[in-house]
C-alpha positions in Angstrom: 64.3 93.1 16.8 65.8 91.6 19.5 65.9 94.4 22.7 69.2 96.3 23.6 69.5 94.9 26.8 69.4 91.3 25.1 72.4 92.2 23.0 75.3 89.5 24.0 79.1 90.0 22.4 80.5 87.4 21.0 83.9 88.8 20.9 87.0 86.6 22.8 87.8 88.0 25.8 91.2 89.1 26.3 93.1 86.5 28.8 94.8 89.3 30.6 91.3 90.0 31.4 90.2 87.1 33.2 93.2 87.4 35.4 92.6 90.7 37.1 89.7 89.4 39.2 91.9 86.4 40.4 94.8 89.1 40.6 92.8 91.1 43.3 91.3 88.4 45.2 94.9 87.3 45.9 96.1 90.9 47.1 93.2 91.0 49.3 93.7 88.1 51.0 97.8 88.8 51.2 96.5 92.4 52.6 94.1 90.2 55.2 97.2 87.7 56.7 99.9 90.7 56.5 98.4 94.4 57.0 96.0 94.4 59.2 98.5 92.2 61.5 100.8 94.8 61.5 98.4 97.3 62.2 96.7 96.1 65.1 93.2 94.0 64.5 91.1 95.8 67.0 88.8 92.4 66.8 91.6 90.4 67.7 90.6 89.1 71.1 94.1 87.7 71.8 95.6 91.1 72.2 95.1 92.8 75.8 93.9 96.5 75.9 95.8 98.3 77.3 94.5 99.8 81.0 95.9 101.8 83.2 95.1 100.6 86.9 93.5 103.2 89.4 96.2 105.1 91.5 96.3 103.9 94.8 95.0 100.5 94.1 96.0 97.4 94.9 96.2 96.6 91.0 98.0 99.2 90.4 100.8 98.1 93.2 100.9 94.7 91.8 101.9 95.7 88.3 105.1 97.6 89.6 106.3 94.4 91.8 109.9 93.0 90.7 109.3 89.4 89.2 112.1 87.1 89.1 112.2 83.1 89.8 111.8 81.7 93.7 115.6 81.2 95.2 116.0 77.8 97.1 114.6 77.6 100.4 118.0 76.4 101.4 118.6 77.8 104.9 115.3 79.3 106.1 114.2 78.3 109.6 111.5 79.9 111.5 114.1 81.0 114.0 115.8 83.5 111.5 112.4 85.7 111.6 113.4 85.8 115.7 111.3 84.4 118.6 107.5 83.9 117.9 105.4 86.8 118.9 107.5 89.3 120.1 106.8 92.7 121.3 108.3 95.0 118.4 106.3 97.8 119.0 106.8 97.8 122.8 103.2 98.1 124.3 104.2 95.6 127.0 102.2 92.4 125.1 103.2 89.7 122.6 102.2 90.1 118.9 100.1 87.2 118.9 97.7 88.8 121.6 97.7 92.3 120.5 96.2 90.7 116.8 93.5 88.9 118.5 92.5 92.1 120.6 92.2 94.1 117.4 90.6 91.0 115.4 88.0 89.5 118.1 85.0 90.8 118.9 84.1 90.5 122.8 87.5 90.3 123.6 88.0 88.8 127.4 91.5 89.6 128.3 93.8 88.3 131.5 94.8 90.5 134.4 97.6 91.0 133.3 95.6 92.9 130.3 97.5 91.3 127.6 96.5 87.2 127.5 93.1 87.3 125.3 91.4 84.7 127.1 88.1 84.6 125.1 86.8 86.3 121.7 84.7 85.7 118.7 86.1 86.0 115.0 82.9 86.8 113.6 83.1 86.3 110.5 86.1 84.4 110.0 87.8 85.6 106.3 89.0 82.7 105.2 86.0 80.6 105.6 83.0 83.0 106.2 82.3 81.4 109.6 81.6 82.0 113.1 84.4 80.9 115.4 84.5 81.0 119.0 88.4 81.7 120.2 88.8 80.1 124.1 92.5 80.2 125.4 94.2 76.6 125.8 91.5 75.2 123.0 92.3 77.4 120.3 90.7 77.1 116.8 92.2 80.5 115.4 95.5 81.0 114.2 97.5 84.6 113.2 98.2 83.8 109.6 101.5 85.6 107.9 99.6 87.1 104.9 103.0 86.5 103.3 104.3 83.3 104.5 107.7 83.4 106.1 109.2 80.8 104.5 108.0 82.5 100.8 109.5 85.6 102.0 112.5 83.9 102.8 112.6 82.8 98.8 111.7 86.3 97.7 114.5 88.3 98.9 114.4 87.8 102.9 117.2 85.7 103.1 119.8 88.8 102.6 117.5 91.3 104.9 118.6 92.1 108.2 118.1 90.1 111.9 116.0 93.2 112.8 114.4 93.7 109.3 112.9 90.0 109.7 111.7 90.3 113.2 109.5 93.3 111.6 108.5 91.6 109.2 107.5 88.7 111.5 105.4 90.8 113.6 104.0 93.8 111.5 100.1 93.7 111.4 100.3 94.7 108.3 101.0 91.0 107.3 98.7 89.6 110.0 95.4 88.0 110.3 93.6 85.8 112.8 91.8 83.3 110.8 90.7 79.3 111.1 93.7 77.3 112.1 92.5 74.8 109.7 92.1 76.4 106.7 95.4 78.5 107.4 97.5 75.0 108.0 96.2 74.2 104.1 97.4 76.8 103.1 100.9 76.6 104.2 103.5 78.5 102.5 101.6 79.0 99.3 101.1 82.4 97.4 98.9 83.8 95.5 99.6 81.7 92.6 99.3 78.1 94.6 96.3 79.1 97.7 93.6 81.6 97.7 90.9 81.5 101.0 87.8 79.5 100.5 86.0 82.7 101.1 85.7 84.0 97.7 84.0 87.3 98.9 87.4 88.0 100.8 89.7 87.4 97.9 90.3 90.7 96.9 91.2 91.9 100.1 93.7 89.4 101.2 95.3 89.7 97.8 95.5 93.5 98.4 96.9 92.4 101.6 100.6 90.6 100.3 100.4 93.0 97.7 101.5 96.0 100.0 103.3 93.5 102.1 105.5 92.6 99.5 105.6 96.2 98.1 106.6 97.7 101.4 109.2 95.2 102.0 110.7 95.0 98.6 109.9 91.3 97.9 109.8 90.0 94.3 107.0 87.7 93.2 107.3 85.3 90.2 105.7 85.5 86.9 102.9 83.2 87.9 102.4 84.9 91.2 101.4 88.4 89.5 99.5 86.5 87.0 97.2 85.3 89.2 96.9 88.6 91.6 95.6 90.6 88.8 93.3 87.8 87.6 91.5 88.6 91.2 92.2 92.3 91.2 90.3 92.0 87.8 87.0 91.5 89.5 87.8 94.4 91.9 90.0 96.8 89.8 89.7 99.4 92.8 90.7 97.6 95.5 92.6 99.8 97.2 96.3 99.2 99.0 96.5 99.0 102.5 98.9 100.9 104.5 100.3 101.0 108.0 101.7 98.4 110.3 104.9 98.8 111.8 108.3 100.3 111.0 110.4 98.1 108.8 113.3 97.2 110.9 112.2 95.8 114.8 113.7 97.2 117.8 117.0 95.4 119.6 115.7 92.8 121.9 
């Protein structure tokens, strides 16, 4: 006798049965394109988690900048940010010399106790390097975080006379730094220069971040794009504060 488990039916299968695998196999795979889209595939790596950024942090600042398009530089001259290096917060010397007294190391200064006549930027933090700074033969430049002329194109061009001298001359948007690498860089943001100096990156994007944010300037799409693509690296970077008041004294 041939064993029970050998038995094999011989009756026609029904055709409606052959179709119900095929049936299913399609519903899956509708489920697969449709469903799970709509849902939310948590093993989509397209999609973007979403983070909230430290308080206080530079990322967290650069997330609640305006974004619109650059206005035309039409009009802007270097003039309509008032005199280079004035003395807006009335300590009796220029800008220009009160940054490289705070950013030198073994500061020599003038008689007059203003004119920095000798210094070291050690490091410098756009290149890393060691420069000496001698009066007359200068290889340091003060470097607008936020250039003037991008200002100008992100909402300075309706501030104030005095509003743009304070801008011009807040430390907050200073830093001495190679006169080189700082003459690349130009008028460029965020989005077009970053320093050499890859280990100061996050800092000096922190930097035009509360620049802008304190001064109410807008940055474009790309601009924000690529300040959190370095604040990504340093999520806690945190804002800095301070500088001067926002509109300069009459001259």
């Amino acid at each position: 006798m041939t064993p029970p488990h050998a038995v094999r039916s011989h009756a026609p299968l029904n055709p409606r049965h052959r179709l119900l695998p095929l049936l299913a196999l399609a519903m899956t795979g509708t489920l697969a394109l449709t469903g799970c889209d709509e849902l939310g595939d948590p093993t989509d790596s397209s999609r973007t988690p979403d983070t909230t950024a430290p308080a206080g942090s530079a990322l967290q600042a650069a997330e609640g900048l305006a974004v619109k398009g650059r206005a035309p530089k039409t009009g802007y001259e270097r003039s309509a940010f008032g005199s280079a290096w004035l003395d807006t917060d009335r300590n009796g010397c220029g800008t220009r010399d009160d940054i490289l007294a705070a950013q030198l190391d073994a500061v020599s200064r003038d008689a007059d106790g203003c004119k920095v006549l000798k210094g070291v930027l050690d490091p410098d933090p756009y290149t890393g390097t060691r420069i000496a700074f001698r009066r007359g033969a200068s290889k340091v430049d003060i470097d607008h975080l936020v250039a003037l002329s991008d200002a100008w194109q992100k909402g300075a061009q309706k501030w104030s006379d005095g509003k743009r001298r304070a801008f011009a001359n807040d430390p907050l948007n200073l830093v001495a730094a190679d006169s080189s690498t700082n003459r690349r860089k130009g008028d460029g943001d965020t989005a077009t220069w970053l320093p050499p100096n890859k280990d100061y990156r996050c800092t000096y994007v922190a930097g035009q971040i509360a620049v802008k944010k304190k001064y109410e300037l807008w940055v474009t799409r790309a601009e924000r794009e690529a300040m959190t693509k370095v604040l990504a690296d340093c999520p806690d970077q945190e804002l800095p504060t301070g500088g001067n008041p926002t509109e300069a004294p009459t001259r």
